[in-house]
C-alpha positions in Angstrom: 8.6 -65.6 50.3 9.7 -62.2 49.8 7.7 -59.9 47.6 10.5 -59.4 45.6 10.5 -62.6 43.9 6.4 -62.3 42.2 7.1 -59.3 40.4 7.6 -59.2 37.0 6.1 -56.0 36.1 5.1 -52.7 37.7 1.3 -54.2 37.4 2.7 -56.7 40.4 3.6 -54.4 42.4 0.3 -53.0 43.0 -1.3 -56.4 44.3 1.3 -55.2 47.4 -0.9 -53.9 50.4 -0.4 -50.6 50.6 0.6 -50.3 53.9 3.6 -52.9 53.6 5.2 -51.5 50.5 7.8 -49.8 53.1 9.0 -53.4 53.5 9.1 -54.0 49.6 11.6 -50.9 49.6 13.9 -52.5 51.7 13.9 -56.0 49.6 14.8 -53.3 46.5 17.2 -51.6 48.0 18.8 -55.2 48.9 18.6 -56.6 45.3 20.3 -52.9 44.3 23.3 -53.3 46.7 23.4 -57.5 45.3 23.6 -56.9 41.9 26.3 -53.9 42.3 28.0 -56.0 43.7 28.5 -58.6 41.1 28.5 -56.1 38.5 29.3 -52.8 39.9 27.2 -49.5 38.7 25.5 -46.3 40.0 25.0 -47.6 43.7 24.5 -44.6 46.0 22.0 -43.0 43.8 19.9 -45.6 42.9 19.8 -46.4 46.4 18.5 -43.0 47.5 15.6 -43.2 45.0 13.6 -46.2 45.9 11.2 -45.4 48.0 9.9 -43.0 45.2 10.7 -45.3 42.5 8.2 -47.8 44.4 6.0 -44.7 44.7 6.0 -43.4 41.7 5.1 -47.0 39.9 2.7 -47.8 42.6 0.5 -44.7 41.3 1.3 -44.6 37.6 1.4 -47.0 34.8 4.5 -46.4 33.1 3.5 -48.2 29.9 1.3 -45.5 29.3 2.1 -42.7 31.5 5.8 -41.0 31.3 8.2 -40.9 33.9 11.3 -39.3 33.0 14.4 -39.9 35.1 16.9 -37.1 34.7 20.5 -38.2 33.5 18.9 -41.7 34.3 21.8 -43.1 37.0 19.1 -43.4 39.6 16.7 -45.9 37.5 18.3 -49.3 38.6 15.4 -50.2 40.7 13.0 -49.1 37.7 14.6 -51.4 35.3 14.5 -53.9 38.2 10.4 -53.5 38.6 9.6 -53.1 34.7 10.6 -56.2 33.9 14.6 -56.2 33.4 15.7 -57.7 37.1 16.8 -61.4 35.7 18.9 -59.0 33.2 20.4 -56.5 35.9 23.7 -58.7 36.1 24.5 -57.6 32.5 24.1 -53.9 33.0 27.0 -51.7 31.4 28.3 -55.4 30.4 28.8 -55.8 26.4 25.1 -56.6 25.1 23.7 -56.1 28.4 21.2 -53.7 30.1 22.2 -49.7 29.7 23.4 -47.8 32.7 20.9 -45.0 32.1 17.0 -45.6 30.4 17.2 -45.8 26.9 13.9 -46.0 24.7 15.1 -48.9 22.5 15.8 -51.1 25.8 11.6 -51.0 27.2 8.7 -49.2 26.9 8.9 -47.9 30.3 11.9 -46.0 29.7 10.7 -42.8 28.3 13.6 -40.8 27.3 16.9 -42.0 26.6 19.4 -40.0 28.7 23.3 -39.8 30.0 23.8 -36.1 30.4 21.8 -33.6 33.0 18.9 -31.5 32.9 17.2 -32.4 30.1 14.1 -33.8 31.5 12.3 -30.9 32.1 12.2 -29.6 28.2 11.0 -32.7 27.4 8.9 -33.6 29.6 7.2 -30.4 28.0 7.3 -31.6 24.7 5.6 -34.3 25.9 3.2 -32.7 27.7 2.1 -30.4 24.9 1.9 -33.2 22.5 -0.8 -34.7 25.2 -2.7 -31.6 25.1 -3.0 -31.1 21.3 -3.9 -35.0 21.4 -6.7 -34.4 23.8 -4.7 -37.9 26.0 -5.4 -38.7 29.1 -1.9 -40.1 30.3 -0.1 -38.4 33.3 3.5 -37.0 33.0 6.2 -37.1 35.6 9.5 -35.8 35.2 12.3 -36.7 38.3 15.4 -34.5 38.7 18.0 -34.1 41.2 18.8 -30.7 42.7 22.6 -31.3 40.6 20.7 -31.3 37.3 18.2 -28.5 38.3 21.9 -26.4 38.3 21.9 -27.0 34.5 21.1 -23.3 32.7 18.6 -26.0 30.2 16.4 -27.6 32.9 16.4 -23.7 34.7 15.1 -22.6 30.9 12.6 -25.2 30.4 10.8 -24.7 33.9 10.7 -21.0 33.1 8.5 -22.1 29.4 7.0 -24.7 31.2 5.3 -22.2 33.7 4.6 -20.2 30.6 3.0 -22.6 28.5 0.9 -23.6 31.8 0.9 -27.5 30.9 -0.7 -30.4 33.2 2.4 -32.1 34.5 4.1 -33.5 38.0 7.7 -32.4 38.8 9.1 -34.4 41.7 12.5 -32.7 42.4 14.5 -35.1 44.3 16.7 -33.0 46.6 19.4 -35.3 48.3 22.1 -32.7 49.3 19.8 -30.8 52.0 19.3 -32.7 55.4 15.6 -32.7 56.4 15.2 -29.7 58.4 12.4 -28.3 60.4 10.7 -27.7 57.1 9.4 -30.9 57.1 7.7 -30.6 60.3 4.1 -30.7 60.9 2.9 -26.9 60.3 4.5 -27.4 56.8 3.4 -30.9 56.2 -0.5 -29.4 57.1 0.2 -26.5 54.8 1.4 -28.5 52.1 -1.5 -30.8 52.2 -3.2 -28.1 52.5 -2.6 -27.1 49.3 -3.2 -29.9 47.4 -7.0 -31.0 48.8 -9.4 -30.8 45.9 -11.8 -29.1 47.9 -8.9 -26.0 48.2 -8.2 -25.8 44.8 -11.8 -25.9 43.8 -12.4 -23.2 46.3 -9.5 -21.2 45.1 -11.1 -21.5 41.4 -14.6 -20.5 42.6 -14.0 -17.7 44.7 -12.0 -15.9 41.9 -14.4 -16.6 39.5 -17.2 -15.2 42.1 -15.3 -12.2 42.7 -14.2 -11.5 38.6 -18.3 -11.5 38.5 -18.5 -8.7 41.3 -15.8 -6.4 40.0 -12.7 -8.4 38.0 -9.9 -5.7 40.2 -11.6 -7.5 43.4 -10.6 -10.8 42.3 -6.6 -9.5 41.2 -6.9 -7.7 45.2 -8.0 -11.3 45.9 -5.4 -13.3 44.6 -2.9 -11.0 45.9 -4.5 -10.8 49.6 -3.9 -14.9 48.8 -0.2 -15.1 48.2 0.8 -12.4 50.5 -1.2 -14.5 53.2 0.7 -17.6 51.6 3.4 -16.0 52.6 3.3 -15.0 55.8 2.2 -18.7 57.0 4.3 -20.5 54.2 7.6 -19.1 53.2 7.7 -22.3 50.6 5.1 -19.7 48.6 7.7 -16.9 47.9 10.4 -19.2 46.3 11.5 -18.7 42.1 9.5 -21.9 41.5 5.8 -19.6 42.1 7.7 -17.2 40.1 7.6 -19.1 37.4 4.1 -19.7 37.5 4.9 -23.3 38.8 3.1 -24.5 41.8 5.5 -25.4 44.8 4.4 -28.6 47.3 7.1 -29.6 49.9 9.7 -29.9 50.5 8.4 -33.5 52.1 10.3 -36.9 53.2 11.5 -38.9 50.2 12.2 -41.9 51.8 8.6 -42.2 53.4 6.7 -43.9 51.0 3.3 -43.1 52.6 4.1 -39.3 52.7 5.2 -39.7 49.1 2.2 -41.5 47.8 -0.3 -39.3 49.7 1.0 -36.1 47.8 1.6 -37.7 44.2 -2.1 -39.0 44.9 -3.0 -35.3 45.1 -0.7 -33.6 42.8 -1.1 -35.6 39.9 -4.3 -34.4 38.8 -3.8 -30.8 39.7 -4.1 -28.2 36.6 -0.9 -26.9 35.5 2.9 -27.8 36.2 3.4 -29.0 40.2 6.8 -29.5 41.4 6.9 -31.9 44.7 10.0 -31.1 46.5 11.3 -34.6 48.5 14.2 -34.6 50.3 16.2 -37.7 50.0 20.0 -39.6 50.9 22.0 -40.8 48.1 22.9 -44.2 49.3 20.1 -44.3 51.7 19.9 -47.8 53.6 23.3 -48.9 53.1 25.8 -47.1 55.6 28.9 -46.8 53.8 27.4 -45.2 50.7 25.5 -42.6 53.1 28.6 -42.0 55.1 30.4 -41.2 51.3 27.9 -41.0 48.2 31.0 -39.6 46.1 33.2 -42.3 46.4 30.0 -45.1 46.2 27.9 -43.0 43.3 29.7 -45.3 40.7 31.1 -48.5 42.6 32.9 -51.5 41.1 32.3 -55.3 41.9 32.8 -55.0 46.6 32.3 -57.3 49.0 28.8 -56.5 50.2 29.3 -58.0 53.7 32.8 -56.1 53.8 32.4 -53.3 51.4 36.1 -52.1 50.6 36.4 -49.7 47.9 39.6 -50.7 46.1 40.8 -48.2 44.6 41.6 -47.6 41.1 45.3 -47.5 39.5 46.8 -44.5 38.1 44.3 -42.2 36.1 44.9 -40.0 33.3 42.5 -37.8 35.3 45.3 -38.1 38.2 47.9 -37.1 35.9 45.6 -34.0 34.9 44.9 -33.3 38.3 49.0 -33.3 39.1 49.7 -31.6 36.3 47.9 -28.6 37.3 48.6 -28.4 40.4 52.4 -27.8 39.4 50.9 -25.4 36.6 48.9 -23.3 39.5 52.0 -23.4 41.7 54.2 -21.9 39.1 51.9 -18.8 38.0 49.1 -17.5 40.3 47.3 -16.7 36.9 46.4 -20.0 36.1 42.9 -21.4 36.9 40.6 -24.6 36.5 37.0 -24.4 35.9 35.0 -27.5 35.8 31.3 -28.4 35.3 30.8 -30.2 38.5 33.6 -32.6 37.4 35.9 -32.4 40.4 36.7 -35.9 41.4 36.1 -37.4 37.6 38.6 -35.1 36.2 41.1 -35.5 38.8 40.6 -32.0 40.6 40.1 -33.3 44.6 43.6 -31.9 45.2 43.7 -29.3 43.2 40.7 -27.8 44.8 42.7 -28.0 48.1 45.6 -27.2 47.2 44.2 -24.1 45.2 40.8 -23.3 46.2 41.0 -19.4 45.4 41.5 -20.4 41.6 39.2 -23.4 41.7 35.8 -22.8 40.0 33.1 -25.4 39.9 29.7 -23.8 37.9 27.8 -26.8 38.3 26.2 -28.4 35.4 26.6 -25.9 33.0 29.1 -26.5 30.8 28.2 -23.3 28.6 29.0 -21.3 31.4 32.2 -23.1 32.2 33.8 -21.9 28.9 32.7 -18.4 29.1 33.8 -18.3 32.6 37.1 -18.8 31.3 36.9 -16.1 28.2 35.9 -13.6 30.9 39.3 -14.9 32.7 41.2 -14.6 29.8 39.7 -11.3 28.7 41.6 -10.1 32.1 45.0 -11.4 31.3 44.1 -14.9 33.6 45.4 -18.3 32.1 42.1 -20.6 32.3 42.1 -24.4 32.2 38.8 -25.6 31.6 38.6 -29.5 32.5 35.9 -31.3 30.6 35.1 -34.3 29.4 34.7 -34.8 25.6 31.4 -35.4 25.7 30.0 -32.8 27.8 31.8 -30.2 26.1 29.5 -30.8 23.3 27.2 -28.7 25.5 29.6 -26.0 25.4 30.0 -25.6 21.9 28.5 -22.5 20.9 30.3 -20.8 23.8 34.0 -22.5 22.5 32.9 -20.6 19.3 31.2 -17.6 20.1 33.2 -16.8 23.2 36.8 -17.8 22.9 38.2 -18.8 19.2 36.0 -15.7 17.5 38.5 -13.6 19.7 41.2 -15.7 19.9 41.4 -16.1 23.2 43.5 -17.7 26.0 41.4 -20.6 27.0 43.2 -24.0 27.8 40.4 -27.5 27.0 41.6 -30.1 29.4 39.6 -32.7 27.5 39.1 -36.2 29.6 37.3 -39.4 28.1 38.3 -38.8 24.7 37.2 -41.9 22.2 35.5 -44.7 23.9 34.4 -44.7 27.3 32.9 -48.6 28.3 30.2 -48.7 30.6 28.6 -45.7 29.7 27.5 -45.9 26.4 26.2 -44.0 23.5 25.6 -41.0 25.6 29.0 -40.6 26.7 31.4 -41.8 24.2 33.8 -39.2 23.2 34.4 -40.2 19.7 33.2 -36.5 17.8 35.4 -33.5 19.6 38.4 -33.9 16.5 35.8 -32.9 14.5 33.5 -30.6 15.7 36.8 -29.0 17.2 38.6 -28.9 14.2 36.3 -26.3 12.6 37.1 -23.6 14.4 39.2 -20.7 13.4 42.3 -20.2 15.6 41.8 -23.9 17.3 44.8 -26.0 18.1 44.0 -30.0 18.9 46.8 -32.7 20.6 46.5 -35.9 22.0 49.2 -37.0 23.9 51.0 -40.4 23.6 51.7 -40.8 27.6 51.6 -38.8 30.5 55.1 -36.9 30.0 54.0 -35.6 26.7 50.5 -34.2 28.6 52.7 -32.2 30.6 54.9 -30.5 28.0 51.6 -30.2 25.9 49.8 -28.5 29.1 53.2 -26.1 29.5 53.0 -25.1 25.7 49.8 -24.6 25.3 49.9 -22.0 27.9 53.0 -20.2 27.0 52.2 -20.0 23.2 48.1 -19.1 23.8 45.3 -19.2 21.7 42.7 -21.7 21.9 44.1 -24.8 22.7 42.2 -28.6 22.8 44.6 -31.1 24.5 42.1 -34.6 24.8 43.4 -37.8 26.5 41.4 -41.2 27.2 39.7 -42.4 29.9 41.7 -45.6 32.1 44.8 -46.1 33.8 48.3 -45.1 32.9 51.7 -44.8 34.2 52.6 -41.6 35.9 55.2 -39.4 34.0 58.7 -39.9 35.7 59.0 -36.2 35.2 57.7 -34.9 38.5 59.4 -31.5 38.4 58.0 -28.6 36.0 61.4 -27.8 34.6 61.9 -31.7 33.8 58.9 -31.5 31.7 59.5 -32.2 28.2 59.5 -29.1 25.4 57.1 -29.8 22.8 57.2 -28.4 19.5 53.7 -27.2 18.8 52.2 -28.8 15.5 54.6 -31.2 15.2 54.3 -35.2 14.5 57.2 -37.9 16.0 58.6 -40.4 14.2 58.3 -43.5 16.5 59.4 -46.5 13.9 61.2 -45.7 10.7 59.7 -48.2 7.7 60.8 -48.1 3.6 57.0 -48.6 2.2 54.2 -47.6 4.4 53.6 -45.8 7.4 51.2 -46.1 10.0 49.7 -42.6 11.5 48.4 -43.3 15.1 46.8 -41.2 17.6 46.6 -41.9 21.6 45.8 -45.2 22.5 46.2 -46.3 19.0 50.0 -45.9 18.9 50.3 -49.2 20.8 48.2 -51.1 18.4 50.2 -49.8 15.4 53.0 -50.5 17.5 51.9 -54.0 18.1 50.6 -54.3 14.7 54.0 -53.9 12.7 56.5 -55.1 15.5 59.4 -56.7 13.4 58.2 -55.4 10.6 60.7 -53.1 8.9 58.6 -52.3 5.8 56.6 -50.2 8.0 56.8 -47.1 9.8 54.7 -45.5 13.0 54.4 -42.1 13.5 52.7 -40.6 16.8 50.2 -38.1 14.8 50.1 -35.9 18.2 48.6 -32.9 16.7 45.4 -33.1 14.6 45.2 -29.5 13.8 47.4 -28.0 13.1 48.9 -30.8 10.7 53.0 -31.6 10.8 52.5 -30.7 6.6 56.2 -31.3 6.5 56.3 -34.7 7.9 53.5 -35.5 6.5 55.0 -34.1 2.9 58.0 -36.3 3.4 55.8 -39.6 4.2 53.7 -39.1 1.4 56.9 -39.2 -0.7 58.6 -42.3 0.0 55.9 -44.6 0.7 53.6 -46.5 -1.0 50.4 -46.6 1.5 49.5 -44.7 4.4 47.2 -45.7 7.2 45.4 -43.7 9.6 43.9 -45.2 12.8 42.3 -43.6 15.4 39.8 -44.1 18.5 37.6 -41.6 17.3 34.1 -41.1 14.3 35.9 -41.2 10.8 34.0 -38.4 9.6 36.1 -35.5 10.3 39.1 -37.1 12.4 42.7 -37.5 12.1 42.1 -39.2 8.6 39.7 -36.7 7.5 42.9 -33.9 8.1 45.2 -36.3 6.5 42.8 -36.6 3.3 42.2 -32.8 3.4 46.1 -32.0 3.6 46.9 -34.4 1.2 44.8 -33.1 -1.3 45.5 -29.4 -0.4 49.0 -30.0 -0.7 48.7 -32.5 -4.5 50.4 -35.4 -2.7 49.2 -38.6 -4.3 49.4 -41.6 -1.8 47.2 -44.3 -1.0 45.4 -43.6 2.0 43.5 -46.2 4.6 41.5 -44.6 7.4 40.3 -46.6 10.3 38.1 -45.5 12.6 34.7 -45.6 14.2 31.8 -45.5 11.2 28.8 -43.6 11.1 26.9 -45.5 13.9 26.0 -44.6 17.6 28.0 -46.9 19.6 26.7 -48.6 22.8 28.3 -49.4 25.8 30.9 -52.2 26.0 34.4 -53.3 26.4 36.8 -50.7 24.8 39.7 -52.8 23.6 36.9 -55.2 21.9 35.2 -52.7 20.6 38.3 -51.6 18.8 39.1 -54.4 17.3 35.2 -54.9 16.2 35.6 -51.3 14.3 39.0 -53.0 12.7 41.7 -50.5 14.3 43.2 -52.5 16.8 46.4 -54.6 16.2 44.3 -57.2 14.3 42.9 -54.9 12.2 46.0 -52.4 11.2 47.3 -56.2 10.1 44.4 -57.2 8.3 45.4 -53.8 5.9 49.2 -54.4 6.1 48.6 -58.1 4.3 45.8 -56.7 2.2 48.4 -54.2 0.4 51.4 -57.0 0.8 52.6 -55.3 3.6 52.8 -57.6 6.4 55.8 -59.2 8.5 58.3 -61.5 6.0 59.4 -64.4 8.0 63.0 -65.0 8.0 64.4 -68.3 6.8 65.4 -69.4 10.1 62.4 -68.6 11.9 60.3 -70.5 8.9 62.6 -73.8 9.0 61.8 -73.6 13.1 
């Protein structure tokens, strides 16, 4: 019988003999690669965290302690050992487990996450709370080398050093291979370091020499580190300079090593960061020969993993697009937040590699990147998706509309994004953009229309949003920049005439209302491409010769397309009855996009449900109703 099979909670897993929990790893790394599988998910990193996962829940009990997973994609063989493995099946399924921890799924998941680098400030917050409390529990906070590029974890290890808090920081650094730093005069040092004995010593002897003459003991402590030093170069690095105590960098995928030092650490004084060194995929070959392609698998084969493949993006029709754009005019750039392959930017990177900027996770810094470039005459594209330019937001004010400037948002995963959930839907960036002086916003009704969007945008300059979903579509059939189509900026298109109500779509929307009034010569569709500014004289015209109009869009109603509608209605004194449809005040969860838009009543059903509410629906000809 395999171990696997008696656990049920974290509790179980310490009735394991110690010394064969390296053969419990490789039953969780199996039930990993099984249920990705069947339901696809965050493979390759989950898989190069197991051996600490089993660590870290051997030593600490997570319904007390907190163990913070950064971002969160690595936690599949937590929610497996605390109690949510008969559930994994359903993960990122409608009503099923999250992709990431979320604190409403279990009490062992102790922050809710999606985005990087925020573990650090709250693990603090945690901590602190613990101190003031006079607790007992032990706090662990786990985060990749990626998030540690993230200017908030950087800011929050920098206070945490400051505020000199009890807590364990295991950074989990799977991009370095295991060099001779890992040897056996750094593994002694490092142990070393974290015996009792030597940190009681350490304590004593400054105290003993403060008593003698208090400049002995500073000449002390510095005789110390310079020593450190010379036999450790691991003592010299930013972390000490932060006042946080360095211990590795050590094997991650040695679950001895890594319960030996988290034995130690944990009850250290002060903030400890264990440096491991791990493989994303680890265990299962063709996600350690490419952890990009295998970070977010779909359903494989796991006896002949295939990756498939995935239609035609939107992100591929970025990713062409400005490629053309950069061959054109050596003045135009992309930045990206460590998006390169989920924005569509693999070629482009190749194909333009001297005006290719990836800043990491820092999406702040992406957009003030590109004011710098435009403050220099440059053309900067910055490619983000919706929801991580949240992040960014003070910069999109402070740093480019304030002056106007000539910054291109390339925004990807704009309204609902599936799997991912609450954290990552794109449903807010119409109206948090929308507030901004000297801000333009489009959405583009197919891939031909991104194109002559992405050409204006940078001819006319200015701040310019242009946001498209996430999923498949069909490449534009205009391949060749001066085939592009010439978009009139600010203007709406009149797709479907109608003589007493008009539907106002945006995106992916447009097919719905499409679908919704097909045969239906009462009413009218209009693609509402540009959200700010408003076609007022369209829009004047509509309001004039119909009796209801209906906005729909995949995106919060507070402060959408219908929200400008309302405003520019009312500015304007045009009286018209006016349906919005949208997504309500609500976080939304992770689930299947389509069904999720017909839930919120602005699919096709829905847009009907309106039409026949107001009298407005299809009338049946005679011949079709004697049939």
């Amino acid at each position: 019988m395999r171990f696997l099979e008696s656990i049920t909670s974290p509790a179980d897993l310490r009735n394991i003999p110690r010394e064969r929990l390296s053969e419990f790893a490789g039953e969780l790394r199996d039930e990993i690669v099984r249920v990705c599988s069947l339901s696809g998910g965050h493979l390759a990193s989950s898989l190069g965290a197991v051996e600490l996962t089993v660590a870290l829940h051997y030593l600490f009990d997570s319904t007390t302690d907190r163990i913070i997973w950064d971002v969160g994609h690595q936690t599949y063989g937590h929610k497996i050992l605390t109690g949510r493995r008969n559930l994994m099946e359903t993960i990122r399924k409608p009503g099923g487990l999250a992709g990431f921890t979320a604190t409403s799924e279990s009490q062992h998941d102790a922050l809710t996450v999606g985005h990087a680098s925020t573990s650090l400030a709250a693990a603090l917050g945690m901590a602190l709370s613990r101190e003031a409390r006079g607790a007992p529990y032990h706090i662990v906070a786990v985060i990749g080398d990626g998030a540690l590029t993230g200017g908030m974890a950087l800011a929050a290890l920098n206070q945490i050093g400051h505020a000199d808090v009890k807590l364990t920081i295991v950074l989990n650094d799977n991009e370095m291979s295991i060099s001779e730093n890992v040897g056996a005069l750094n593994h002694y040092l490092s142990t070393l370091q974290v015996q009792p004995w030597f940190q009681r010593a350490e304590k004593s002897g400054k105290e003993a020499l403060r008593g003698i003459w208090k400049p002995l003991a500073e000449y002390g402590s510095r005789a110390k580190k310079a020593a450190r030093g010379f036999f450790d170069p691991a003592s010299t690095n930013p972390f000490h300079a932060m006042g946080v105590r360095y211990v590795g960098p050590i094997d991650g995928h040695d679950v001895q090593q890594l319960l030996y030092y988290l034995e130690h650490v944990k009850d250290l004084d002060g903030p400890t960061m264990l440096h491991i060194v791990t493989k994303k995929g680890k265990g299962y070959q063709i996600a350690e020969s490419d952890p990009i392609t295998w970070h977010g698998a779909s359903k494989f084969d796991p006896e002949n993993p295939v990756f498939a493949g995935k239609p035609y993006q939107w992100s591929d029709a970025f990713g062409d697009a400005a490629i053309e754009l950069a061959s054109r005019d050596d003045r135009v750039w992309v930045i990206t937040p460590a998006m390169r392959e989920g924005s569509g930017l693999v070629e482009y990177s190749k194909r333009h590699p001297e005006r290719y900027i990836d800043v990491g996770i820092a999406e702040d810094v992406a957009v003030t990147v590109g004011a710098g470039l435009a403050l220099r005459d440059e053309k900067p594209i910055v490619a983000i998706y919706s929801t991580f330019l949240q992040r960014g937001y003070d910069q999109v004010i402070h740093d480019v509309c304030i002056e106007n400037l000539d910054v291109v948002f390339a925004i990807d995963r704009a309204g609902l994004v599936g799997g991912d959930g609450a954290t990552h839907q794109g449903i807010y960036d119409l109206a948090y953009l929308r507030a901004l002086p000297n801000m333009s916003v489009a959405m583009p009704k197919d891939t031909s229309e991104m194109q002559g969007m992405l050409k204006a945008a940078l001819r006319l300059g200015g701040p310019k949003a242009i946001r498209w979903p996430r999923g498949s579509t069909e490449p534009s059939q205009a391949q060749d920049y001066d085939a592009w189509p010439a978009i009139e900026w600010g203007t709406w298109e009149l797709l479907k005439d109608g003589k007493d109500a008009f539907v106002l779509a945006l995106g992916p929307t447009l097919a719905y209302a499409l679908e919704a009034t097909r045969g239906n010569d009462r009413v009218g569709v209009v693609n509402a491409r540009f959200v700010k500014p408003i076609d007022r004289e369209l829009l004047v015209e509509l309001a004039a010769r119909s009796k209801l109009l209906i906005t729909t869009e995949d995106h919060a109603l507070h402060g959408g397309l219908g929200t400008a509608v309302a405003e520019t209605l009312a500015d304007l004194d045009q009286s018209v009855r006016l349906i919005r449809l949208g997504i309500p005040d609500e976080p939304v969860p992770h689930g299947d996009p389509n069904a999720q838009h017909e839930a919120f009543g602005y699919g096709p059903t829905g847009i009907k449900q309106i039409l026949a509410e107001f009298g407005m629906e299809k009338l049946t000809p005679l011949a079709e109703a004697s049939d």
